[in-house]
Jmol script that loads the backbone (N, CA, C; Angstrom):
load data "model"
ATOM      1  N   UNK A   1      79.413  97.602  75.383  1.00  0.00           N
ATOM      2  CA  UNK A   1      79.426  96.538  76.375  1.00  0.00           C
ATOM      3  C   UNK A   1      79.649  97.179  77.742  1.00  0.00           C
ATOM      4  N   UNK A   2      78.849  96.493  78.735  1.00  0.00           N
ATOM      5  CA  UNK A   2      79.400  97.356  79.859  1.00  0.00           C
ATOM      6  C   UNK A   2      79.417  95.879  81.065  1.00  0.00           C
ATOM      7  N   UNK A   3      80.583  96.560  81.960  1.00  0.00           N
ATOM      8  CA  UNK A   3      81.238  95.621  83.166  1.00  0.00           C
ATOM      9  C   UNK A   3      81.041  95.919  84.290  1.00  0.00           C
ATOM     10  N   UNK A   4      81.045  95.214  85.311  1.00  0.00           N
ATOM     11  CA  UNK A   4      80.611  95.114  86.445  1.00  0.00           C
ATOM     12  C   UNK A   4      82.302  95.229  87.021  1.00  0.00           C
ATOM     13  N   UNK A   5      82.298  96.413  88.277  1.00  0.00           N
ATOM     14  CA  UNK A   5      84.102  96.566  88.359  1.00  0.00           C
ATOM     15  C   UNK A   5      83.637  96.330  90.617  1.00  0.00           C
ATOM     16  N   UNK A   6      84.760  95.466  90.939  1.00  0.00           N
ATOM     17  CA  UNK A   6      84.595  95.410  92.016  1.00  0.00           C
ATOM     18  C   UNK A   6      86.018  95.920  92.742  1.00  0.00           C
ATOM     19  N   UNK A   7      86.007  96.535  93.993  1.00  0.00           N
ATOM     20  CA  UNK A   7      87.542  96.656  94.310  1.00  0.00           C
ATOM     21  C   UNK A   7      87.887  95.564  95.670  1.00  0.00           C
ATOM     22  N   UNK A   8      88.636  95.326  95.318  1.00  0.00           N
ATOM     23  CA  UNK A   8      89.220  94.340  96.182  1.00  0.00           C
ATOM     24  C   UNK A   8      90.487  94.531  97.393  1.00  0.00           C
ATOM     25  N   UNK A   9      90.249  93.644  98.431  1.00  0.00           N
ATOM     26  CA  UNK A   9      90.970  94.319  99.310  1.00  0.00           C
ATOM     27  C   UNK A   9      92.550  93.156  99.693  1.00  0.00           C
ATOM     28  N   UNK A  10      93.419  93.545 100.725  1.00  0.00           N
ATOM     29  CA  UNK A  10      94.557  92.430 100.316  1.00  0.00           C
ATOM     30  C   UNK A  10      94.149  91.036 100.365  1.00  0.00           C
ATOM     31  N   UNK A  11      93.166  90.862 100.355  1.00  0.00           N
ATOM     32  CA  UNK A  11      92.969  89.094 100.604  1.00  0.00           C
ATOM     33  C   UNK A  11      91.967  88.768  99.104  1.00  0.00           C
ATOM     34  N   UNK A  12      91.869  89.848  98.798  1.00  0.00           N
ATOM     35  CA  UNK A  12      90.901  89.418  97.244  1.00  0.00           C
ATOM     36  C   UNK A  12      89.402  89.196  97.585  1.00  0.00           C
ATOM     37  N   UNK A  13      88.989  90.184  98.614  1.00  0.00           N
ATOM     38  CA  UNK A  13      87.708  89.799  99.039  1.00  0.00           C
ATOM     39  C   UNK A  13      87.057  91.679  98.384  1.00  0.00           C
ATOM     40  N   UNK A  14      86.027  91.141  97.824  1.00  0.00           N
ATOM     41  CA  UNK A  14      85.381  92.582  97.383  1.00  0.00           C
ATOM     42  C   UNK A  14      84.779  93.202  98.748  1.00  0.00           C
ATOM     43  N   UNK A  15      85.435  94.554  98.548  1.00  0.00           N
ATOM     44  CA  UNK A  15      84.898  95.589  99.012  1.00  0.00           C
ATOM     45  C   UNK A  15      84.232  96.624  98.927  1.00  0.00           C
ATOM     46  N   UNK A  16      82.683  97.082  99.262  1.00  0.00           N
ATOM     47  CA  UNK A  16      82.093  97.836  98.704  1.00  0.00           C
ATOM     48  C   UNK A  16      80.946  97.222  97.914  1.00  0.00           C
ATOM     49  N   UNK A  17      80.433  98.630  97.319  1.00  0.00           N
ATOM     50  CA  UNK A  17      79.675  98.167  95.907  1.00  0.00           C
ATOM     51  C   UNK A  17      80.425  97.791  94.480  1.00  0.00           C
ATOM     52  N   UNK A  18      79.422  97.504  93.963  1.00  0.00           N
ATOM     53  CA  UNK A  18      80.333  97.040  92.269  1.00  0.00           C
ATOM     54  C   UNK A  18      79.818  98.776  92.119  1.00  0.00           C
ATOM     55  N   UNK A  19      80.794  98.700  90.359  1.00  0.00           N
ATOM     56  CA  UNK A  19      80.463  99.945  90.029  1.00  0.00           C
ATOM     57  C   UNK A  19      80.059  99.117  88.520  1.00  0.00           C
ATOM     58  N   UNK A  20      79.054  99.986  87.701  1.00  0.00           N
ATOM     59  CA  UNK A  20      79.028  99.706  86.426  1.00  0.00           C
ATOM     60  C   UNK A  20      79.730 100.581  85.479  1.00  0.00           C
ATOM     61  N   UNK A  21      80.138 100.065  84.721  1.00  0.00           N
ATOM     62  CA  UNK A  21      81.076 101.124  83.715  1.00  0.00           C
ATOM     63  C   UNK A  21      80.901 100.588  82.458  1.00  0.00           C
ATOM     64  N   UNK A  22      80.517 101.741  80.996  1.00  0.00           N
ATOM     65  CA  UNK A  22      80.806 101.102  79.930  1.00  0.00           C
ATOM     66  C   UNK A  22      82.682 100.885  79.688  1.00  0.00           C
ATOM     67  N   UNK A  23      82.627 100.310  78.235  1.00  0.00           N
ATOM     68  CA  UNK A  23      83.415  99.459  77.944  1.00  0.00           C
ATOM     69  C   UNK A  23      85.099 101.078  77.762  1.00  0.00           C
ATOM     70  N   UNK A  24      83.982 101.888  77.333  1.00  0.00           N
ATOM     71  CA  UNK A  24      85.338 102.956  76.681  1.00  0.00           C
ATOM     72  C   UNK A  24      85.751 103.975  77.953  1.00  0.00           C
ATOM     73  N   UNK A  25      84.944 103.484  79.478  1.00  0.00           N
ATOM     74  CA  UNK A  25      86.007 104.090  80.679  1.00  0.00           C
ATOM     75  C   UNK A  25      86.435 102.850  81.444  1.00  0.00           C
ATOM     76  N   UNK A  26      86.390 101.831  80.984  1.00  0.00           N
ATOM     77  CA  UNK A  26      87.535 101.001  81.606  1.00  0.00           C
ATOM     78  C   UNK A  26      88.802 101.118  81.737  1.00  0.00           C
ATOM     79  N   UNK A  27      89.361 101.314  80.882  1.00  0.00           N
ATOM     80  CA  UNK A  27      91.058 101.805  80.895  1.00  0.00           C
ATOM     81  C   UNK A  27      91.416 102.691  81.957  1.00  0.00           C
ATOM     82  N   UNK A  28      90.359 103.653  81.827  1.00  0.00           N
ATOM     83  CA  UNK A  28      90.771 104.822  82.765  1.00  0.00           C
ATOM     84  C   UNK A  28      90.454 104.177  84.199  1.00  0.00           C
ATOM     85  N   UNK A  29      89.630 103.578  84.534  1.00  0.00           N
ATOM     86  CA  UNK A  29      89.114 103.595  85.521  1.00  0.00           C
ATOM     87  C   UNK A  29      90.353 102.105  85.836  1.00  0.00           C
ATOM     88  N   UNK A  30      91.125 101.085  85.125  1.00  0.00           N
ATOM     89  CA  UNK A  30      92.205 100.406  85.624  1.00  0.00           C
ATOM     90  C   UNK A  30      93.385 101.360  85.540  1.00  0.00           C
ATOM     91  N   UNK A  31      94.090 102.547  85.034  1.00  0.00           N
ATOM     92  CA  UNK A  31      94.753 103.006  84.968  1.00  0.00           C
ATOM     93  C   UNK A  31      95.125 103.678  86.660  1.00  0.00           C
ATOM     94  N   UNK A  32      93.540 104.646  86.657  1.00  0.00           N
ATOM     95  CA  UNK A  32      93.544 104.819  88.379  1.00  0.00           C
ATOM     96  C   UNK A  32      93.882 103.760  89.431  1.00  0.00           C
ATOM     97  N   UNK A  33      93.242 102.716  88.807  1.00  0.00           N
ATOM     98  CA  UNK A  33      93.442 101.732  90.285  1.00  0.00           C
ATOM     99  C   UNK A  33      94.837 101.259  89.884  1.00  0.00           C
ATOM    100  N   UNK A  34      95.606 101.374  89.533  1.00  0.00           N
ATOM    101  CA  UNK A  34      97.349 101.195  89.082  1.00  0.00           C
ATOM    102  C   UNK A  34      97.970 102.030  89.667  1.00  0.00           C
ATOM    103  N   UNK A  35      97.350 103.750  89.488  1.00  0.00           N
ATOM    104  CA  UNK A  35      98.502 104.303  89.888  1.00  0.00           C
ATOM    105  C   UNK A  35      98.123 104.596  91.767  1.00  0.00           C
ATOM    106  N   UNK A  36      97.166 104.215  91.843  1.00  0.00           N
ATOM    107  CA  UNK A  36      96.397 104.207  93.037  1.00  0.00           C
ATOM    108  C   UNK A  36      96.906 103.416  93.952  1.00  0.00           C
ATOM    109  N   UNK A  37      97.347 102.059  93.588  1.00  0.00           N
ATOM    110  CA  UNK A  37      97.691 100.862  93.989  1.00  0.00           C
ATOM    111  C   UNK A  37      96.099  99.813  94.477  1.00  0.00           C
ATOM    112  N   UNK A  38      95.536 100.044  93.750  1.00  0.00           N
ATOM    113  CA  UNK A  38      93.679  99.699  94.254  1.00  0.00           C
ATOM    114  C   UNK A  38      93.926  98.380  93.405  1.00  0.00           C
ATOM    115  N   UNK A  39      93.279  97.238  94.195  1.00  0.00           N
ATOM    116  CA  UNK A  39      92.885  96.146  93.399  1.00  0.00           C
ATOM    117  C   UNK A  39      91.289  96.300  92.972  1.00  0.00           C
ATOM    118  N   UNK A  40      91.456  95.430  91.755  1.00  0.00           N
ATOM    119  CA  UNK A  40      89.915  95.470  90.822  1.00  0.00           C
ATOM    120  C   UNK A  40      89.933  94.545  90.265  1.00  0.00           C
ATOM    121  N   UNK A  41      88.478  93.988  90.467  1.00  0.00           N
ATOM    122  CA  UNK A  41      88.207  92.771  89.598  1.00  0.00           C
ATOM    123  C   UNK A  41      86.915  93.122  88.378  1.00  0.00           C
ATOM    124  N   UNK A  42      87.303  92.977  87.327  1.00  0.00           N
ATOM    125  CA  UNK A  42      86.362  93.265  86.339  1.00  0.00           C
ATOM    126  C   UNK A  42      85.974  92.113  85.321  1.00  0.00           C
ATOM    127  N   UNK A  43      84.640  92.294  85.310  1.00  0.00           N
ATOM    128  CA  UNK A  43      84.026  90.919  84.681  1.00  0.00           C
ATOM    129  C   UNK A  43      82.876  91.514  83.660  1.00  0.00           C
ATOM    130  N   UNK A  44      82.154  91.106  82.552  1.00  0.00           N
ATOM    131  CA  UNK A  44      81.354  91.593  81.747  1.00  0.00           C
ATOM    132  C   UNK A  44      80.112  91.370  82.298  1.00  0.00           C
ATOM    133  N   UNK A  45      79.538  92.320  82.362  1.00  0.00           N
ATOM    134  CA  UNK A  45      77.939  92.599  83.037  1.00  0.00           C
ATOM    135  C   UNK A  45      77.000  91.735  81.667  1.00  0.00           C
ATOM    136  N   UNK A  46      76.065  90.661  82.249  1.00  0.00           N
ATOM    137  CA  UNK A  46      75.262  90.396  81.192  1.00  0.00           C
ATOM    138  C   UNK A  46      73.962  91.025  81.167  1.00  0.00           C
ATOM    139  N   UNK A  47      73.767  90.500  79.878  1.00  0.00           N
ATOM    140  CA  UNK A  47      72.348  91.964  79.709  1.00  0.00           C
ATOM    141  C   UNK A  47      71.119  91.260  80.108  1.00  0.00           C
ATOM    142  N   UNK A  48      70.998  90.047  80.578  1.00  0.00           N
ATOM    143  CA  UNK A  48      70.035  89.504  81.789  1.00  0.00           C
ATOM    144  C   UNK A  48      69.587  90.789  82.601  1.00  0.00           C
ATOM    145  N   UNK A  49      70.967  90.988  83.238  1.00  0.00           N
ATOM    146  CA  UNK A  49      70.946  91.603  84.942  1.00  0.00           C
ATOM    147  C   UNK A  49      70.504  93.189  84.913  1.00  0.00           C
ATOM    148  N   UNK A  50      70.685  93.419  83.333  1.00  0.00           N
ATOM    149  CA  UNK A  50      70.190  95.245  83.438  1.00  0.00           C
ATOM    150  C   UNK A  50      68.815  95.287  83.448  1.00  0.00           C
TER     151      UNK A  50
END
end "model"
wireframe off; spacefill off
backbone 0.3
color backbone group
């Protein structure tokens, strides 16, 4: 499965591009934005859009 990851800024407004990521570097890639202090919004990419 793969997700569509956006980062967000203090008001919750996306910043940037999305990134696509499969399902088994998600963790890592919320782990960074934790110790980072980065907001992220992640939602499941449908397979329409690929």
């Amino acid at each position: 499965m793969r997700f569509e990851i956006f980062r967000l800024d203090e008001n919750g407004t996306a910043v940037g591009d999305s990134e696509i990521a499969e399902a088994e570097a998600v963790r890592s890639i919320v782990e960074h934005a934790a110790a980072t202090g980065d907001r992220v919004y992640i939602r499941p990419l449908r397979s329409a859009s690929v």
